[in-house]
PATIKOL-942733 format. One line per field, with one value per residue (C-alpha): residue number from 0; residue in one letter; x, y, z. Coordinates in steps of 0.1 Angstrom, whole numbers, plus 5000, padded with zeros to 4 digits. Each point is the difference from the previous one (the first is absolute). Layout:
nr c(NUM  ...)
rest c(a  ...)
xx c(X  ...)
yy c(Y  ...)
zz c(Z  ...)
END
This chain:
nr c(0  1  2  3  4  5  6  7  8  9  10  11  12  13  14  15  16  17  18  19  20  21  22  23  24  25  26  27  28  29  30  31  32  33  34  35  36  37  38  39  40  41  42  43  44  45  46  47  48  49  50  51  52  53  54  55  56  57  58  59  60  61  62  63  64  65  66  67  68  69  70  71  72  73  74  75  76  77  78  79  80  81  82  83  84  85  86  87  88  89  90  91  92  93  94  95  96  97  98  99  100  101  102  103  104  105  106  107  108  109  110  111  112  113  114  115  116  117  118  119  120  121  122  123  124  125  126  127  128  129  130  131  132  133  134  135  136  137  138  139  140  141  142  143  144  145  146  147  148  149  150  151  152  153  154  155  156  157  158  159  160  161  162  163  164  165  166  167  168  169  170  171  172  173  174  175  176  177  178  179  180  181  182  183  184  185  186  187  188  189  190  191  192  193  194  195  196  197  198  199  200  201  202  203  204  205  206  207  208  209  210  211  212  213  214  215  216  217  218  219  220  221  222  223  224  225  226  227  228  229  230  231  232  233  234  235  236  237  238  239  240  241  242  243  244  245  246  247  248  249  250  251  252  253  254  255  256  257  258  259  260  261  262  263  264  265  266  267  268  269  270  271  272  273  274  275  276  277  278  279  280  281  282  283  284  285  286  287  288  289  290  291  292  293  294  295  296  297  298  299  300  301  302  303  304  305  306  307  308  309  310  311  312  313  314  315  316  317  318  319  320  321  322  323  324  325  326  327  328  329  330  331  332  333  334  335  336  337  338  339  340  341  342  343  344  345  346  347  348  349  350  351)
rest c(x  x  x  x  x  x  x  x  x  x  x  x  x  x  x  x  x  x  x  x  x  x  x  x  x  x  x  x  x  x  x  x  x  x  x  x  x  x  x  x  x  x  x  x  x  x  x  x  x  x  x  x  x  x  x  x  x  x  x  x  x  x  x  x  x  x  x  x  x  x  x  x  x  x  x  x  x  x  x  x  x  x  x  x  x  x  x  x  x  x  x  x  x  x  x  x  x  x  x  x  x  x  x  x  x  x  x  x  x  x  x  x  x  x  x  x  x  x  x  x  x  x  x  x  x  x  x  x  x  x  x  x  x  x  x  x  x  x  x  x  x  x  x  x  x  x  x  x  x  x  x  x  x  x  x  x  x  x  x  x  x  x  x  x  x  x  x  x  x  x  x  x  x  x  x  x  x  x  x  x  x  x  x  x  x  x  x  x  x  x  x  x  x  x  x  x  x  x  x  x  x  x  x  x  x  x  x  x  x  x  x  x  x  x  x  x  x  x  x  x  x  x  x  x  x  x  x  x  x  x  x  x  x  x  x  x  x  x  x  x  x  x  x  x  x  x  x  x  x  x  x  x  x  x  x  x  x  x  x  x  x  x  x  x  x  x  x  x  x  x  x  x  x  x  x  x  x  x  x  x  x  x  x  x  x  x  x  x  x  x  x  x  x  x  x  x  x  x  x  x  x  x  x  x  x  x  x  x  x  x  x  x  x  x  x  x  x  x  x  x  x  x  x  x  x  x  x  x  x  x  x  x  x  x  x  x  x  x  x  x  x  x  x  x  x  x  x  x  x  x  x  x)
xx c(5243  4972  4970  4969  4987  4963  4994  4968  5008  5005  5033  5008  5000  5020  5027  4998  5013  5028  5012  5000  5022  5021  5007  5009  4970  4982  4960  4973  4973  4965  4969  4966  4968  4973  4966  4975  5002  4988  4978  4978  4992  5015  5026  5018  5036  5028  5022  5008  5019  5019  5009  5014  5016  5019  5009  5020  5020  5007  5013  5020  5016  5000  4980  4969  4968  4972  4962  4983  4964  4985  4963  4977  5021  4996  4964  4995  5021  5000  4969  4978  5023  4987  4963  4993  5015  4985  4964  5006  5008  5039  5030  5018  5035  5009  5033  5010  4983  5013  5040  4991  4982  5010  5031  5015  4980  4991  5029  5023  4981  5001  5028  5018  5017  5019  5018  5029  4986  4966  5003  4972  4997  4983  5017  5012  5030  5015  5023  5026  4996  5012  5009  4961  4983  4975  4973  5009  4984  5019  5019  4971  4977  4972  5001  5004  4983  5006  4967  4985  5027  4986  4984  5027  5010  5033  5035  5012  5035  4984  4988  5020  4990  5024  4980  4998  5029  4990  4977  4972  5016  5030  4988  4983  5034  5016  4969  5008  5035  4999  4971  4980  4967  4978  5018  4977  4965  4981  4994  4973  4975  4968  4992  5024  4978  4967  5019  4978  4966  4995  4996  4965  4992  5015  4986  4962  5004  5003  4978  4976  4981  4985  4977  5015  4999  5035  4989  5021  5017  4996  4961  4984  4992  4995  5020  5001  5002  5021  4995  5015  5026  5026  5012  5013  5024  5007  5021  4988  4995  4995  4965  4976  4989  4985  4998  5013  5030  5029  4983  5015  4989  5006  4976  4982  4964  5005  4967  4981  5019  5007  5029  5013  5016  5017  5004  5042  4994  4991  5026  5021  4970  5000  5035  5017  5033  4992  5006  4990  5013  4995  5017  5036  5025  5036  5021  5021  5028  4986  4986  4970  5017  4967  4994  5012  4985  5034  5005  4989  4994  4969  4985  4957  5007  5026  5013  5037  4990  5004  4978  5013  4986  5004  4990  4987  4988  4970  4987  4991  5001  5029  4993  5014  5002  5006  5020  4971  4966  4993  4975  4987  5008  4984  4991  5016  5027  5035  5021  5039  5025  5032  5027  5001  5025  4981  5025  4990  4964  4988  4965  4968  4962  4968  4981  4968)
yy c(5164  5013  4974  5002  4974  4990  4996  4987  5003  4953  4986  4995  5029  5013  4978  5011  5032  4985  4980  5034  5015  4973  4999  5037  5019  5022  4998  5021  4978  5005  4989  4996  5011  4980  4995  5028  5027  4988  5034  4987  4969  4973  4985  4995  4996  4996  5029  5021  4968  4996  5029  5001  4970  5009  5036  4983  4984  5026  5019  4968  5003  5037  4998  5019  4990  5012  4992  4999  4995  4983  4999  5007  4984  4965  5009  5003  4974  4977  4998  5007  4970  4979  5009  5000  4959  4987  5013  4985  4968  4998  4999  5031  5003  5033  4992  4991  5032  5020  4992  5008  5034  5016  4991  4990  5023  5033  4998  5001  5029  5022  4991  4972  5013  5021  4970  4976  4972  4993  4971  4979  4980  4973  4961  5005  5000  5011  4978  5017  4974  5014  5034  4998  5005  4974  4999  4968  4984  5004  4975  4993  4986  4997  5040  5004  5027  5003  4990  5035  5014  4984  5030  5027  5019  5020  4988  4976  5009  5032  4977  4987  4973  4997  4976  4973  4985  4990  4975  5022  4985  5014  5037  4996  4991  5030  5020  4992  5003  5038  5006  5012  5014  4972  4968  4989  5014  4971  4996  5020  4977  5008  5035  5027  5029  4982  5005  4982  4997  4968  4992  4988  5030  5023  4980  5005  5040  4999  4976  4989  4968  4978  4966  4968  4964  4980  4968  4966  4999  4965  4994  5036  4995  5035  4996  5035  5037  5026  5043  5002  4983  5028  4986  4968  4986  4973  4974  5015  4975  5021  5022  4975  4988  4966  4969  4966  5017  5013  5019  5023  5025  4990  5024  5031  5008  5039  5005  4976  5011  4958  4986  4967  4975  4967  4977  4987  4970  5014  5025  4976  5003  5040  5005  5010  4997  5028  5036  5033  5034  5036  5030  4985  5021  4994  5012  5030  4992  4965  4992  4976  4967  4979  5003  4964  4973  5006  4980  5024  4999  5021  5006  5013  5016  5006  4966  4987  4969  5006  4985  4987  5000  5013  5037  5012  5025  4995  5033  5024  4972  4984  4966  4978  4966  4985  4967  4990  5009  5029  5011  5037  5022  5031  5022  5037  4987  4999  4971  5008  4983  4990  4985  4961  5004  5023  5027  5026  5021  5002  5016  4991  5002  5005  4960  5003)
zz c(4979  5016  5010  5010  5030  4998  5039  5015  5035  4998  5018  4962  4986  5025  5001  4961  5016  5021  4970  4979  5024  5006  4962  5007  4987  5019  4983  4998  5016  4987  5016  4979  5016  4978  5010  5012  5025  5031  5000  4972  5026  4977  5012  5036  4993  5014  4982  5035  5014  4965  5001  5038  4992  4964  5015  5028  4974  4981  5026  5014  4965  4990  4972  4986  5002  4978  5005  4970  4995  4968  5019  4973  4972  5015  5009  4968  4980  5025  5024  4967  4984  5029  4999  4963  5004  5026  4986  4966  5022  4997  5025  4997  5015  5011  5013  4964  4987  5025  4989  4967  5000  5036  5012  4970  4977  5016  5024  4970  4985  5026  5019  4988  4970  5018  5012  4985  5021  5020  5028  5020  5021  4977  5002  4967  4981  4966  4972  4975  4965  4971  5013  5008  5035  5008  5033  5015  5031  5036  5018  5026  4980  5030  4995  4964  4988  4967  4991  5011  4977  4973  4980  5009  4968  5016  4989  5021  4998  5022  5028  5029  5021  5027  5021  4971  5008  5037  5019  5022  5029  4990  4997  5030  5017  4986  5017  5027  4999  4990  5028  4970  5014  4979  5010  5016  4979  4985  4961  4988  4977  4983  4979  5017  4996  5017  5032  5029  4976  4991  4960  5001  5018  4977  4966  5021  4999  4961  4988  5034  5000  4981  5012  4978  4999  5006  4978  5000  4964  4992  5007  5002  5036  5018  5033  5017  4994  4994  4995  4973  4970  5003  5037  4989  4972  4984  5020  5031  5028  5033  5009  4984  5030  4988  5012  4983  4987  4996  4970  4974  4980  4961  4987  4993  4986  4995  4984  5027  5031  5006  5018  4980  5028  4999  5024  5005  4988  4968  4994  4977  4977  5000  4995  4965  4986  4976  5006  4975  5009  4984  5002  5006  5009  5000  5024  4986  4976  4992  4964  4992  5003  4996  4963  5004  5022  5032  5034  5027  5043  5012  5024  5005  5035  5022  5017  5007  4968  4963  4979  4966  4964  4964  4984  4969  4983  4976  4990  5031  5023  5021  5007  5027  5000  5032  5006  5032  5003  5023  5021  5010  4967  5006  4974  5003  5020  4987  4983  5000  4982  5004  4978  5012  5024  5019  4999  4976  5005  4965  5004  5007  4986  5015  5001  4978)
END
């Protein structure tokens, strides 16, 4: 069987590559260059480490390593994905996107279908039902990351996750074990291709500055500044810079350029139990279940907590019904569902 390893130069993926040898394949390990060329002054990343770092491996286990570069396709999809939101005052997730249309989508195209398997390094893992192959969250579930798989549209019965099955501790044990060359390399967080540029700076470049007002919710009251609606989102609580707080942002006046706040106290009265998506998409190989009001778990951003609730669908729209109030639901950011024993990945929609 011939795999292909997804390697990002993490102590996970590479103990990906120890397990894969263990099991007694020998991969072809693949690493991604997304983002821009550091020639068109864009970006300042961290791809010439990676790549010391997942060429080491490779030769510690024989196998071949091919750099492949999908630069201007995520510029494109992606970056324009992120710009084109955040302007029409959404929350874009990239990460999510990014699963969906580069390394599970252009990947595939190119390279991918050569392959009888692809694995990652993603805390995921998969469920046989039925003779079917579910995505189904990872034993860790501090590191789950299914919910940035929610969108993907390859087969899962092509994916391999062998790090699902393990606590991050664990993996980082095995690390260090094998003297892999990123045992000790911290977790990466944030966008991967912004490198050392910090979001707000990037988001400036694009679409500059603009003078607003940041304006109390509740009484109208104008209680600072801000340059410009597309650096904050709802739920946001730090870079306000106000005093009597904490303060959060719960909403947006596009049109106005105004910052909506709240006051802590009064977040009880902003939350909703109520949740409308568009565009669902379920994970590949899974029907529409929701034609029917069904139990679900869900979650509106990546955290270790399920939220829980009911689904239907009533015309184009999924709506979610959630058993608490909650507070922070951005829309343009992702809801993904899972069956109510948070165990199966059904798909997700984009929060209206």
């Amino acid at each position: 069987m011939e795999i292909a390893a997804l390697a990002s130069g993490g102590v996970d993926s590479s103990v990906v590559i120890y397990q894969l040898k263990e099991l007694g394949y020998s991969p072809i390990i693949f690493y991604i260059q997304i983002g821009m060329n550091n020639k068109k002054g864009d970006v300042d990343c961290y791809s010439e480490e990676d790549i010391e770092i997942i060429s080491s491996i490779a030769k510690m286990y024989g196998c071949r390593l091919e750099i492949v570069s999908l630069h201007e396709e995520y510029w494109e999809i992606i970056v324009g994905y992120i710009i084109a939101s955040v302007k029409e005052g959404l929350t874009p997730n990239p990460d999510i996107m990014c699963n969906r249309f580069v390394k599970f989508g252009i990947f595939e195209q190119k390279w991918g279908r050569n392959f009888s398997k692809i694995a990652t390094g993603h805390y995921a893992t998969t469920t046989k039902i039925n003779d079917k192959i579910y995505l189904s969250t990872a034993i860790d579930r501090i590191k789950d990351q299914t919910y940035f798989l929610g969108q993907i549209d390859l087969q899962i019965s092509k994916l391999m996750f062998p790090i699902g099955c393990l606590h991050k501790y664990e993996v980082r044990e095995i690390a260090l074990k094998q003297k892999l060359p990123s045992a000790f390399r911290k977790d990466s967080y944030g966008i991967c291709f912004l490198g050392k540029i910090n979001y707000n700076d990037f988001i400036r470049r694009y679409l500059g500055e603009k003078f607003g007002r940041i304006v109390e919710f509740e009484t109208g009251k104008i209680l600072g500044n801000h340059n410009g609606y597309w650096f904050y989102t709802i739920g946001q609580r730090k870079g306000l810079y106000l005093s009597g707080g904490p303060w959060f942002v719960i909403k947006k006046n596009i049109q106005q350029n105004i910052i909506f706040v709240s006051n802590a106290c009064n977040l009880e009265k902003q939350s909703n139990n109520i949740i409308n998506l568009h565009s669902f998409h379920f994970i590949a190989g899974i029907v529409n279940a929701f034609n029917k009001m069904k139990r679900i778990a869900f979650k509106i951003r990546h955290t270790p907590e399920f939220e829980f609730g009911k689904i239907e669908c009533i015309g184009d729209v999924y709506k979610v019904e959630s058993k608490r109030k909650i507070y922070g639901i951005a829309p343009g950011q992702f809801c993904v569902v899972y069956d109510e024993n948070c165990k199966l990945c059904i798909g997700s929609g984009v929060i209206i």
